[in-house]
Residue frames as a rotation matrix with the C-alpha (Angstrom) as fourth column:
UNK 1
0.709 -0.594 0.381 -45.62
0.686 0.706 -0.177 -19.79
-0.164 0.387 0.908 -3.07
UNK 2
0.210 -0.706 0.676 -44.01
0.415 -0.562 -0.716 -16.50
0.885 0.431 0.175 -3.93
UNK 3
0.684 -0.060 0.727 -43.91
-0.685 -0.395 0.612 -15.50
0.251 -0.917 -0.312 -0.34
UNK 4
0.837 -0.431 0.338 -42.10
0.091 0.719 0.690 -18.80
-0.540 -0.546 0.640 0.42
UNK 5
0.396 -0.873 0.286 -39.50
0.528 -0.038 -0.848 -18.35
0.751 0.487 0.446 -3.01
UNK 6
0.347 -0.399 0.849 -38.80
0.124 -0.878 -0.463 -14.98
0.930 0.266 -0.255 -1.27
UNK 7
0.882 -0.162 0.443 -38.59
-0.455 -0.046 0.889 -15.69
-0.123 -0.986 -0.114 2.38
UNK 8
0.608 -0.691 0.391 -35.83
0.637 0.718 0.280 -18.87
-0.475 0.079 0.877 1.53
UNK 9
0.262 -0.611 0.747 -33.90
0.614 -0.492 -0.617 -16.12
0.745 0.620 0.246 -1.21
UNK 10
0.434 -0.291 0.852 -33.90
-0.628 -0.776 0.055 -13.72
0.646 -0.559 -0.520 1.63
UNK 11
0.991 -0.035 0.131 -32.80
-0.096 0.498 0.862 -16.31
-0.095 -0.867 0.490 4.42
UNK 12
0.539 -0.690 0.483 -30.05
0.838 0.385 -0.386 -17.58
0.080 0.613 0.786 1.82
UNK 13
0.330 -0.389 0.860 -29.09
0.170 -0.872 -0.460 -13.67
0.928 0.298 -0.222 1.12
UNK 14
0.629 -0.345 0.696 -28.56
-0.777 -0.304 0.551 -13.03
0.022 -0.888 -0.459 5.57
UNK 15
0.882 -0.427 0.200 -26.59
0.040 0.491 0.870 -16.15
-0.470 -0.759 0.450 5.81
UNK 16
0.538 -0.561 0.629 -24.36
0.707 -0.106 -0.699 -15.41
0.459 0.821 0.339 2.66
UNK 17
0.317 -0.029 0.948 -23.85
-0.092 -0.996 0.000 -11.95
0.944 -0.087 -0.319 4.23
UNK 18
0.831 -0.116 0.545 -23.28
-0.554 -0.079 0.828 -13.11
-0.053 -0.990 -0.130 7.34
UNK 19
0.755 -0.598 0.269 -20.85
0.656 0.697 -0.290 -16.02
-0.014 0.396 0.918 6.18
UNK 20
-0.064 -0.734 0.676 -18.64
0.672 -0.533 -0.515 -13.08
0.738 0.421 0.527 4.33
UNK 21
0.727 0.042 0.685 -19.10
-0.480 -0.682 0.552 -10.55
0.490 -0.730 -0.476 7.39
UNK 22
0.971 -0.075 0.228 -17.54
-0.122 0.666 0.736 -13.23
-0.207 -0.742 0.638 9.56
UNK 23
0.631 -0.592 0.502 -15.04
0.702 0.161 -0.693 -13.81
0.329 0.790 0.517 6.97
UNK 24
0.201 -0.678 0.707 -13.73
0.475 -0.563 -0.676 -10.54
0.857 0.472 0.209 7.11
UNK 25
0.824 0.040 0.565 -13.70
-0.567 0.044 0.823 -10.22
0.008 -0.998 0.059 11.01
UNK 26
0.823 -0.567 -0.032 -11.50
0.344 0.453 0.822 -12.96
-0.452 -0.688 0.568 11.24
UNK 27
0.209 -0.795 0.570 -8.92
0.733 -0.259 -0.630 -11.84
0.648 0.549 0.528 8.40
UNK 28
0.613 -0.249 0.749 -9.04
-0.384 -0.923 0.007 -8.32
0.690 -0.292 -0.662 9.88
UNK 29
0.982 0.131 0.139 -7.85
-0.184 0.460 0.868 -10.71
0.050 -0.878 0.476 13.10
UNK 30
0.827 -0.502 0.255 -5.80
0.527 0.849 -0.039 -12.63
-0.197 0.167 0.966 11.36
UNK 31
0.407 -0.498 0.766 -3.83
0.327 -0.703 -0.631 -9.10
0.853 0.507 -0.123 9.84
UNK 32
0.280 -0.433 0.857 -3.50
-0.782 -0.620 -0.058 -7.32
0.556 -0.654 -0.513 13.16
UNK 33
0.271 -0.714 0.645 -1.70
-0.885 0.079 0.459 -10.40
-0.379 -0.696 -0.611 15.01
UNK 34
0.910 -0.114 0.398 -0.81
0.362 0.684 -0.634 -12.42
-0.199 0.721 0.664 12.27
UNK 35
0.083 -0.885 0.457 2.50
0.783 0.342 0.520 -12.11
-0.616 0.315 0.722 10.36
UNK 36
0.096 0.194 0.976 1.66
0.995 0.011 -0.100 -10.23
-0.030 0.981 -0.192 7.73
UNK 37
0.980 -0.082 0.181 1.94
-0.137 -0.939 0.317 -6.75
0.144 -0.335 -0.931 9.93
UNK 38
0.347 -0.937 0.036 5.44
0.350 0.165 0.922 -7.73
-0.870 -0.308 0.385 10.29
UNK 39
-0.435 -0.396 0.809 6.03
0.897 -0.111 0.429 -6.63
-0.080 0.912 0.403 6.63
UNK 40
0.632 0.754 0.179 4.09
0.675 -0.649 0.351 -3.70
0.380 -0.101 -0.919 7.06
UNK 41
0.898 -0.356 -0.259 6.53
0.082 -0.443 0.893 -2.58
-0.432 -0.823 -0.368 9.48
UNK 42
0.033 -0.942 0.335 9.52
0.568 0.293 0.769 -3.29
-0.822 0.165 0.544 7.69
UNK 43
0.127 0.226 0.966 8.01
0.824 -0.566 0.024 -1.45
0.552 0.793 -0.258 4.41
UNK 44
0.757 0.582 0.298 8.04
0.569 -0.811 0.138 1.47
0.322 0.065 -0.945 6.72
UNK 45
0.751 -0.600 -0.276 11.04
0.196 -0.198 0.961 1.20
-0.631 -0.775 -0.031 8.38
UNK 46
-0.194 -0.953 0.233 12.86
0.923 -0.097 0.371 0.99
-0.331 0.287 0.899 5.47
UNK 47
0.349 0.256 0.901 11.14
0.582 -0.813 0.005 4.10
0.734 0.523 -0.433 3.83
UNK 48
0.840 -0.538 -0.068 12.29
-0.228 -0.463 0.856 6.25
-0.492 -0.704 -0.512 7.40
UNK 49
0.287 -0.931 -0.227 15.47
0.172 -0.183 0.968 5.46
-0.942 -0.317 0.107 6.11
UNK 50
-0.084 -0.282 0.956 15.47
0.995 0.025 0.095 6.21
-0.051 0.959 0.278 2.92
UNK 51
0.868 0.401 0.293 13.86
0.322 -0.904 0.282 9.57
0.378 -0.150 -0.914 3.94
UNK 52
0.841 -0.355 -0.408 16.68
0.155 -0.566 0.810 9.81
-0.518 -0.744 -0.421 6.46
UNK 53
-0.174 -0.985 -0.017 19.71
0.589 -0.118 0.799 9.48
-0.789 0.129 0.601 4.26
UNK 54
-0.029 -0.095 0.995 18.23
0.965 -0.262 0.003 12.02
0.261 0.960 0.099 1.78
UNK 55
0.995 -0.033 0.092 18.13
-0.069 -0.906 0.417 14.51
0.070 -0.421 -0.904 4.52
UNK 56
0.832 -0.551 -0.068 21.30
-0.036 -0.176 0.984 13.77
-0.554 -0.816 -0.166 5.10
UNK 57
-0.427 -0.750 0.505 23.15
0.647 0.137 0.750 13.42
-0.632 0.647 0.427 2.11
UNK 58
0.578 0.801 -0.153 20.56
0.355 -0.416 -0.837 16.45
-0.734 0.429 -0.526 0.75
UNK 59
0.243 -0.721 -0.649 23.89
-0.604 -0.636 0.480 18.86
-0.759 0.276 -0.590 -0.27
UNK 60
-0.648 -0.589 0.482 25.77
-0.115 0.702 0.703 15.58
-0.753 0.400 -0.523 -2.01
UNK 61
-0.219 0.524 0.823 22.50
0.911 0.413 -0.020 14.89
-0.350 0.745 -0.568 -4.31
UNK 62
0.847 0.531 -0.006 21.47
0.294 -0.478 -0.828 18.33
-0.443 0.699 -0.561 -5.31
UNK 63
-0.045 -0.899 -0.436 25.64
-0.584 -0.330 0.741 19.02
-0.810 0.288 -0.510 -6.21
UNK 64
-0.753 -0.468 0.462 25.53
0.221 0.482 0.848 15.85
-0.620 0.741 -0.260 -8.68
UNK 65
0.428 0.823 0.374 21.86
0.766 -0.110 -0.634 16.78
-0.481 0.557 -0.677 -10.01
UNK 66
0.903 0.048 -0.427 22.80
-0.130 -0.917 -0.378 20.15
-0.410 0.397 -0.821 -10.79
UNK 67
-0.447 -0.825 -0.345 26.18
-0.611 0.000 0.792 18.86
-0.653 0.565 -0.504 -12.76
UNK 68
-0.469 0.279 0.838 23.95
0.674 0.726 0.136 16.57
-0.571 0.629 -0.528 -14.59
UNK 69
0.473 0.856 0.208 21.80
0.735 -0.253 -0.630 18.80
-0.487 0.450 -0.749 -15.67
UNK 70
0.300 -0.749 -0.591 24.83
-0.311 -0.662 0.682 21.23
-0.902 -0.020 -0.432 -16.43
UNK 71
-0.633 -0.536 0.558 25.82
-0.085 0.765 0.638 18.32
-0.770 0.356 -0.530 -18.69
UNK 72
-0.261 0.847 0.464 22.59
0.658 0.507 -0.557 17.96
-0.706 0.160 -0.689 -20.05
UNK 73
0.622 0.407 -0.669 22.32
0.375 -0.905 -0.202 21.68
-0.688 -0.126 -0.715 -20.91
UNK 74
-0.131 -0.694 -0.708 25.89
-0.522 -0.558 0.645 22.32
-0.843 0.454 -0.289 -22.72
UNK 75
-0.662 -0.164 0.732 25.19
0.123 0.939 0.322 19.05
-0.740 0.303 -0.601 -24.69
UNK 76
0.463 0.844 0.271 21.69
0.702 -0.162 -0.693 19.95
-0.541 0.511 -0.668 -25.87
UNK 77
0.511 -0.031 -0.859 23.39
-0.087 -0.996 -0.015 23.30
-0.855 0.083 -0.511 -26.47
UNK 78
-0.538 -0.840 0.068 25.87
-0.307 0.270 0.912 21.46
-0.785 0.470 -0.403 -28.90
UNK 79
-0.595 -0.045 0.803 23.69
0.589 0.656 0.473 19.52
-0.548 0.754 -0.364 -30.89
């Protein structure tokens, strides 16, 4: 009888396991030529450009940082 509990608990446990194996096969599917890589892309593309206009505007941002902090510095120095 305990052989039989354990044979049916194990049988239950491979098809569970298989069930969710399967599962996540197809999602994985469903990700790489689904939609959902289409945002993926776009999340990166926009980051490349965000990268690119801080190379390129590198001079222009560290000129206002370093007056802010100028600012920041005479101010503190005041109070």
């Amino acid at each position: 009888m305990l052989l039989q509990n354990l044979a049916e608990l194990q049988y239950s446990l491979d098809a569970f396991l298989l069930s969710r194996w399967e599962q996540c096969k197809k999602k994985r599917k469903e990700l790489l030529h689904g939609n959902d890589a289409l945002g993926t892309i776009e999340l990166v593309l926009i980051i490349v450009v965000l990268i690119s206009l801080v190379v390129i505007f590198r001079d222009r941002i560290q000129k206002v940082l370093n007056d802010i902090l100028k600012k920041i510095e005479s101010n503190a120095k005041n109070v």
